[in-house]
Every structure is written in structure tokens, then in C-alpha cells.
N, C-alpha and C positions, 0 to 999 in steps of 0.2 A: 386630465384623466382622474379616475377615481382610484385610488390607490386598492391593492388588493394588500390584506392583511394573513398574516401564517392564519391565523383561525379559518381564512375562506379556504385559502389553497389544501390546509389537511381535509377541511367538510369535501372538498373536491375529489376527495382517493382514498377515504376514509379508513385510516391504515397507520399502523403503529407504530412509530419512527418515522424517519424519511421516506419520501418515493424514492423508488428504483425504476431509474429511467433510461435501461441500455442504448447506446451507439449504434446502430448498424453502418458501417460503412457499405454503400452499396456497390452491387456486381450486375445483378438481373435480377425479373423476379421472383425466378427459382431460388436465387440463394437469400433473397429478403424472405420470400416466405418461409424459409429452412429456417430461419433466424428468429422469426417472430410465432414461430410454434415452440420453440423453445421457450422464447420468455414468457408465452403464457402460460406455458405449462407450468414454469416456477414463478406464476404469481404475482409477474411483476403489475405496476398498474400502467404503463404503456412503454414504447419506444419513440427513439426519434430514429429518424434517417438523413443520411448526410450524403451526398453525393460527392466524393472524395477524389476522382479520377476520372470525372466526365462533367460536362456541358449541363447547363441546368434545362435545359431543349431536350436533352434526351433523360433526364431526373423526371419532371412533369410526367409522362405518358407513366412510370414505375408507380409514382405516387396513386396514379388515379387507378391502376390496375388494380396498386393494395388495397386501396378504397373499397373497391368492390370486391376483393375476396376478402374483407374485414374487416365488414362497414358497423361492427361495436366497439374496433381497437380505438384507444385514447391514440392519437397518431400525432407525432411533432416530427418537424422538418428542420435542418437549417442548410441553406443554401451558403455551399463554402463562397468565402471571400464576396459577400452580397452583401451592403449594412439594408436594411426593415425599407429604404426610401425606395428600392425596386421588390423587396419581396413581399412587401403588403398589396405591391399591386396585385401579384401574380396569385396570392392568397385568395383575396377579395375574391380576381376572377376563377377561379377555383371552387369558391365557398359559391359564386351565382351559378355556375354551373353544376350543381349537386354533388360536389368532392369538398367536403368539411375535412379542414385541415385542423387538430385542435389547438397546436400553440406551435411557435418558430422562435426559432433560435436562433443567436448574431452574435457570432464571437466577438465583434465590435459591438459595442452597444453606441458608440462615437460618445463615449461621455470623460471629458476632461477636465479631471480633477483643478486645475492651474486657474481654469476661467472660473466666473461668479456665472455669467450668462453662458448657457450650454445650448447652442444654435443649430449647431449639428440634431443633438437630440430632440430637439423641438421641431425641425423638419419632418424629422422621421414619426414625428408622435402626428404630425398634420396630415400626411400620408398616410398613415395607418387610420388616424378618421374616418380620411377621406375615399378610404380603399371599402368599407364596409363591413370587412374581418374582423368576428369577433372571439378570435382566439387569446390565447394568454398567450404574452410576449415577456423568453425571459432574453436579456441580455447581457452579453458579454464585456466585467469592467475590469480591469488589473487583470484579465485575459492572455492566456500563452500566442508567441507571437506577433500580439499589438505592440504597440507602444507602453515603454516599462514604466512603470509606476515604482515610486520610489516608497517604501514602508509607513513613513511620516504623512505619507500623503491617502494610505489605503481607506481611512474612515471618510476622510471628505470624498472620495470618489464614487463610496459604498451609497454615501447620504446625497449626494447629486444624482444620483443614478435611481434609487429611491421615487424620483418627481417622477422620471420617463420609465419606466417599464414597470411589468406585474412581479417576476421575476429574478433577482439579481443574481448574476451569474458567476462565477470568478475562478481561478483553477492553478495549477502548479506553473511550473514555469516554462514547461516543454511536453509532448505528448506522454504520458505514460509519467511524468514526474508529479510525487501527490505536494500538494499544496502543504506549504509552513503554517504549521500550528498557530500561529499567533496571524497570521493572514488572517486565516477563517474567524480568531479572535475579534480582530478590529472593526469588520466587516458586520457579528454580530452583534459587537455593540453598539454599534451605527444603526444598526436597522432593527431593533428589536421586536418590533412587530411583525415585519413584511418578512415574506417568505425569500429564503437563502437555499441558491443551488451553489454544488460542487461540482465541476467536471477536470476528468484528467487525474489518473495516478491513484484513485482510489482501488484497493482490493479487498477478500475477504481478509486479509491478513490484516490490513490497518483500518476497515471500515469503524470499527468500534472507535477508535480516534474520532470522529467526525461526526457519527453517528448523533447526538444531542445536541450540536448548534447545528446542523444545516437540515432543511426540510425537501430537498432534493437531490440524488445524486444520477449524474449522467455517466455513465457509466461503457468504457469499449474496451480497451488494453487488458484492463482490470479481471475482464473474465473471458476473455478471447480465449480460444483453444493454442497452444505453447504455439508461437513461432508463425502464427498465422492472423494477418489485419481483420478478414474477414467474418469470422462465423465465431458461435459464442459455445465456452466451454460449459455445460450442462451443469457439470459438479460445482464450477467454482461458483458461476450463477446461484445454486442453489444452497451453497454456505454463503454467499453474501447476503442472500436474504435471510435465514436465520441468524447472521449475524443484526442485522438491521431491526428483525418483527420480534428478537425475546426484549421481555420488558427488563428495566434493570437491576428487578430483585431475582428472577431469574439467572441472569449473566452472574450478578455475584453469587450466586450459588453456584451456579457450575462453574466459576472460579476459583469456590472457596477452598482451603486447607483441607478439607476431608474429600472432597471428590479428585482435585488435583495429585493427592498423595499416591492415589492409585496408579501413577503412570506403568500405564502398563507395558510399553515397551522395552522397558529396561529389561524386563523377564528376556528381551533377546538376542542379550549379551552374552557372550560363550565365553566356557571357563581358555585357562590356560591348558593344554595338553601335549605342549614338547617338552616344559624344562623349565626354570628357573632362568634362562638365558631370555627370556621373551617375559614379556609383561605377564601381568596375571590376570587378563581377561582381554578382551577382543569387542569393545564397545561399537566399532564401525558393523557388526553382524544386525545391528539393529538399521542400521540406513537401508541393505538392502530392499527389506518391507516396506513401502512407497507410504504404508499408513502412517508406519512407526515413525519414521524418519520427517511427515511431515509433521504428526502433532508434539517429536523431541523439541522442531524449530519451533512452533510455537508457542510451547512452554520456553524454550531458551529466548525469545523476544519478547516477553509477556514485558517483561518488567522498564525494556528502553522505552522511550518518546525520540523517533528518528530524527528530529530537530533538533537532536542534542547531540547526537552523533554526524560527524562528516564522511567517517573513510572508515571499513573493518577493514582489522589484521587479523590475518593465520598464522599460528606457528605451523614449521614444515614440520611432520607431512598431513600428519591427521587434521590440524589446524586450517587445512584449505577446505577439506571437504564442507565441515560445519563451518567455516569463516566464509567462503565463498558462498554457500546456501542463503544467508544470512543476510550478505549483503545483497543478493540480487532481491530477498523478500523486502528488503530496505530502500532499496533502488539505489544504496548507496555504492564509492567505489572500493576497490579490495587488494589490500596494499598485501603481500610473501615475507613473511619473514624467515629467511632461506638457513637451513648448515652450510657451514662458512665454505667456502670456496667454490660455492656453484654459479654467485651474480658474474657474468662480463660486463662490471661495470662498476663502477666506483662505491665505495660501500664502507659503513660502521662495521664492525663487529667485536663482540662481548662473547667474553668465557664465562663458561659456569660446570657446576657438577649435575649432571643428571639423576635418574632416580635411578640407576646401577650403579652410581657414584665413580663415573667416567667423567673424566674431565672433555667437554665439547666449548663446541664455540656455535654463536649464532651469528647471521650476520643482516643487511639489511639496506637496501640501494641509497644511496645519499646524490642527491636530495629525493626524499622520500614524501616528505609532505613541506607544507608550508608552517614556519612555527604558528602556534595556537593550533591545530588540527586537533580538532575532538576524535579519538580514536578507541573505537568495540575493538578489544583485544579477543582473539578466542584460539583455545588452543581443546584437543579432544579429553583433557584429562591433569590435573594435577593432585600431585603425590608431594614431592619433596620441593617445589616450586622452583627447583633452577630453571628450568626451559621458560617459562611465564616471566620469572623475574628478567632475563635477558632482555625477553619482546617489550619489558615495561624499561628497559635500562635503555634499549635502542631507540625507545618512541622517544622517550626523553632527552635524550641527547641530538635530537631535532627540534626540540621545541614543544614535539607534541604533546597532546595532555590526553591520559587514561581517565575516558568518561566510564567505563563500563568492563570487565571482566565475564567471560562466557563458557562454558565448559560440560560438558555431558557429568561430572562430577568433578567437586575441589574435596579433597580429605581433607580429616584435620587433623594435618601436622599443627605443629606453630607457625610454618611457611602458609599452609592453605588458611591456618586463623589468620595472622596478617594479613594478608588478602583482604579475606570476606571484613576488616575495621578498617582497611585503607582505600578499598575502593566497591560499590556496586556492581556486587555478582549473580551471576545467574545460572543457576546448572538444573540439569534434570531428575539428579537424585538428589531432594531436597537436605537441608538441612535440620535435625535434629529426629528424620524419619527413622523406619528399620533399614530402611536400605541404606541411609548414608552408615549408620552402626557395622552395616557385614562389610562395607566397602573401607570403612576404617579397618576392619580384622580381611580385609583382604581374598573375602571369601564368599561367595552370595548362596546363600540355602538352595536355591534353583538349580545350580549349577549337579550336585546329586542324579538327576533323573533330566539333562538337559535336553532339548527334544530338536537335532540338527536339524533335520528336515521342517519343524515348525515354524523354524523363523523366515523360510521363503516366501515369497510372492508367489 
């Protein structure tokens, strides 16, 4: 075969960044084409469809139907658990009978890094000859599912893979889990020419990760509607793509220190109004607003790389809300760091003084992690840093290790400096702004004229 190079596959979709190439898991043809009016409407440059729950006997009659209600869509297939030796036939006949299929996909690609001679993939390249299809074939190598390939082995697998398909394919390590950083690394170095897809575990939240080495993403979990396999969330669809088409002087702009400073949702934090016995603001009034609350998480994740974190903690109680958000945008899991006597179950716990200067204790289930566990600490708020300091005193005393520090604001005591010179912090009222200055005086100019009913949804 002729090798297809990145420069063909971009001239093929001619589109700035990677393609976006959604999932549809199908159902019928009502809910494909419910699905595939979506993705044109946000631009993408095609779909594939997968037949996840049924017979490829009864897949065929949906493809050829979509065919002819939209017969200009770029349309890719891949028939679960089939390697290309039966679905090039099925293509071929397809393609003679007036239903152009434009590329397939094979979670196996059968290609085994261990061997020199790759037999399996050479079948399936003679079959795809001899089928007559002339679609682009991408396929699946260090793929979720298959057979696990070992890190050391990711480049030669990448570069074997390379001879038999157009496409190489490769993905995280389970549905919905995004791909190790340094995977996608090996892969592009291996292949620096030829086009690289990603499937599995991509969102808007981490596409910009991935976004510059891979020239394809497949995309289902990712922007699916909350809680449901089938049909695609509109919005989240439609920030993956501009996450993917701004160019990257763009992106640095609208990440830069002058438009970032404006966070505007801090404005919907409310003051204190019982007493001196309760904090002096109420930071959780801004989660309500589904806006606020998601672009706080995205300023408060801007700065991790998920491969360097394993497991976020919350301190209780506010600490779950933002700790638990966190982790799920992470895919990562999400360890309590509880006030002491509420675990049934075997547990560290560490005293300290809080920011009323009450002596507490925290505590925290033992065994909680594995020692070396890279752990996003996050708690809603530090002041005098006893509560923070605890959750760092109880990671540690399992072994674990503080990659990361999180928090809607760190003051600057000497506790919250220590912090920000001992570990990578990340809060929403930046450091050296106006707002971090009223939140050191403990007072935010807003607070005067606060506007309760504006901070609803």
C-alpha cells in the first residue's frame, strides 16, 4: 500500500486542528439521524457509526438507509469485534452496490508489536485489495480492550502499524478513559508524518492536551448528553470544537493574564450576614450558576497535566464539592478527607487549629492510597492553613505525595505563602490581583450593593 501522509488526510477535511469525528453508538434510524443533525450542525467533518448492541445483519440495512438520507456525509463505520478480513468484504459489497462507505475502523488493527513479520495485518491488507474498497482505513494499535501493550513497546507498535493502514489509531485504556500523555507522545514520534487518531476519553475539558499531536479525534463519551450512551450533547459538541478550530495565538490570548483576571464569577460570592461566628463569605453561591461553577473548574484545572495526578482529595465539607467536580472532569478517583470521628473504619488522624482558632482534628481511612500516590489536594478556601496542612500531613503519612494544591482562593498568610513555595497551586482569585488584595482585607467591594437573586440560574 501507498502510505497516506498527515499533509493528505488534513487536504481531505481541510480544517484547522484535528478532525472531529463523533461516535454514534447506534439505536435506529431515528436516533442516528437525531445524532448526525447535530454534528453537522456543529461542523464537525464527519461521523462514524458503531453498532454496539446488535448483529452486523441488522447494522447494514441502518448504514445504507443513512446513505441515502446523506449521501454528502464523510460516513465511517466500524463493525464491533470484526478485524478489516470480513469487513472489507462487506465494504467492497456495499461500495458495488451504490452505498460508499468512506473509511472503517478496527479496534484491532491485529498488529503485534513482539513479531518482525506481521501476518495477521498483511491478510487483512490482501482482503482489503481484494474487496475493491477504497476507503481510508484507520486502525486500532495499543487499543482499549485488545491485548495490552506494554509502554516500551508503544513506538514499535506505532511504526509496524504505519506499513498496514492509512490511519493509526490508539486510545486510553477503557471506555471513556483519555489516553497517557506520553502514549500519544511515543506514537508521534514514531510516526511523524502519517496521520494519528485518538479515541476514547477525550473532552472539551482536556482536548487542548491532545489537540497538536493527533490529526483525528473519535470522539462518543466525551460529549454525550450526562448519563446517557446514546445521543450527543449539543453544547459540549460545540466547545470541543472551538476548542479544537482557535489557532494557538488565539488560545494564548484568551488565556492570557488580562482576560483571565476578569473571572467573573467570583462577583457571586456573598458576603457574611449572621455574625463573626460563620466565615466571612459564602464562595459555594457561585457553584449554584451551572456557568460559574463550570468555568471556576476550569480555571482551577488549567494549570494540572492529569498524568501527573492519580487520585483527588477533598477536605470535608466544601472540599468535596470542588474535589469531587474535579475529579470526575479528570476521570480521576476521589479520596474524603473526613472531621475525625465520622470514618467506620480504620483511619489516621491529625489535630490542628482552624481559622477560628478551635482546635479540630481531621482524619482519613487507612489504607487510603497506595504509597507514591500523586495526590490534587483541594479544599474551598484557605486562610490560616491548618485544615490544608492536616490533608498534606495525612497524604503523607501514607506515603502519598502532594502534586498539586487547589482552592477557589489561598490568602496570604505565611501559611498560604508556604503553600504557593512548597507546592503547585491553583485558585480562582488569582494571585497578585484586586481581588486576591480585598480577600486578604477580608472584604470584596461587591459585597456593598450584592445582588442575591443575580447569582441564580
Amino acid at each position: 500500500m501507498n502510505p497516506m501522509l498527515r499533509s493528505e488526510f488534513h487536504r481531505l477535511f481541510k480544517c484547522v486542528g484535528p478532525s472531529v469525528l463523533p461516535v454514534i453508538h447506534v439505536q435506529d434510524v431515528g436516533q442516528v439521524c437525531h445524532n448526525v443533525e447535530i454534528a453537522i450542525s456543529q461542523g464537525v467533518q464527519g461521523v462514524f457509526l458503531i453498532n454496539h448492541d446488535f448483529d452486523i445483519e441488522l447494522f447494514i440495512p441502518i448504514i445504507v438507509e443513512l446513505r441515502e438520507l446523506f449521501p454528502n456525509l464523510w460516513l465511517g463505520v466500524n463493525f464491533l469485534a470484526v478485524t478489516g478480513k470480513d469487513a472489507f468484504l462487506r465494504l467492497g459489497d456495499l461500495q458495488r452496490n451504490g452505498i460508499p462507505v468512506d473509511a472503517y475502523w478496527a479496534d484491532d488493527g491485529c498488529i503485534d508489536e513482539r513479531k518482525t513479520d506481521q501476518v495477521a495485518a498483511s491478510e487483512i491488507a490482501d482482503v482489503r485489495a481484494a474487496s475493491g474498497w477504497d476507503g481510508t482505513y484507520f486502525g486500532g494499535v495499543a487499543f482499549k480492550k485488545q491485548r495490552a501493550v506494554s509502554a516500551d513497546g508503544y513506538g514499535t507498535a506505532a511504526t509496524q502499524a504505519g506499513q498496514w493502514m492509512d490511519v493509526v489509531t490508539t486510545s486510553g485504556v477503557a471506555t471513556g478513559s483519555a489516553a497517557e500523555l506520553s502514549k500519544i507522545k511515543a506514537f508521534r514520534e514514531a510516526l511523524p508524518e502519517r496521520p494519528l487518531a485518538i479515541a476514547s476519553g477525550v473532552t472539551p475539558e482536556n482536548v487542548h492536551l491532545y489537540r497538536s499531536s493527533v490529526d483525528a479525534i473519535l470522539v462518543a463519551t466525551g460529549i454525550n448528553c450526562p448519563g446517557d450512551f446514546y445521543n450527543i450533547d449539543r453544547s459540549k459538541l460545540a466547545r470541543l470544537m472551538m476548542m479544537c478550530r482557535e489557532s494557538e495565538d488565539t488560545r494564548d490570548a484568551r488565556m492570557s493574564a488580562s482576560n483571565r483576571s476578569q473571572r467573573w464569577y467570583l462577583n457571586n460570592m456573598a458576603p457574611n450576614v449572621k455574625g463573626e461566628q460563620f466565615a466571612w463569605l459564602d464562595p459555594s453561591a457561585a457553584y449554584v450558576n451551572g456557568q460559574a461553577f463550570n468555568d471556576m473548574l476550569d480555571d482551577l484545572l488549567e494549570p494540572f497535566d492529569p498524568d501527573e495526578i492519580d487520585v483527588v482529595a477533598g477536605v470535608d465539607a466544601a472540599g468535596f464539592v470542588l474535589g469531587g467536580a474535579m475529579a470526575a472532569r479528570l476521570r480521576k478517583g476521589f479520596l474524603t478527607i473526613r472531621k475525625a470521628g465520622k470514618l467506620p473504619v480504620p483511619a489516621d488522624e491529625v489535630e490542628f487549629v482552624n481559622y477560628t482558632k478551635r482546635t479540630q482534628s481531621m482524619e482519613m481511612r487507612n489504607p487510603g492510597m497506595r504509597p507514591g500516590t500523586r495526590v490534587l489536594l483541594v479544599d474551598q478556601w484557605v486562610e490560616t492553613g491548618g485544615t490544608m496542612g492536616a490533608g498534606i500531613e495525612l497524604i503523607k503519612r501514607q506515603g502519598g505525595i502532594v502534586s498539586g494544591i487547589a482552592a477557589v482562593c489561598i490568602e496570604d498568610t505565611p501559611a498560604g505563602k508556604q503553600l504557593r513555595d512548597s507546592y503547585k497551586c491553583s485558585t480562582a482569585v488569582e494571585p497578585g490581583s484586586d481581588y486576591q488584595a480585598q480577600c486578604n482585607q477580608q472584604y470584596l467591594d461587591f459585597f456593598n450593593d450584592f445582588d442575591w437573586e443575580g447569582v441564580l440560574p
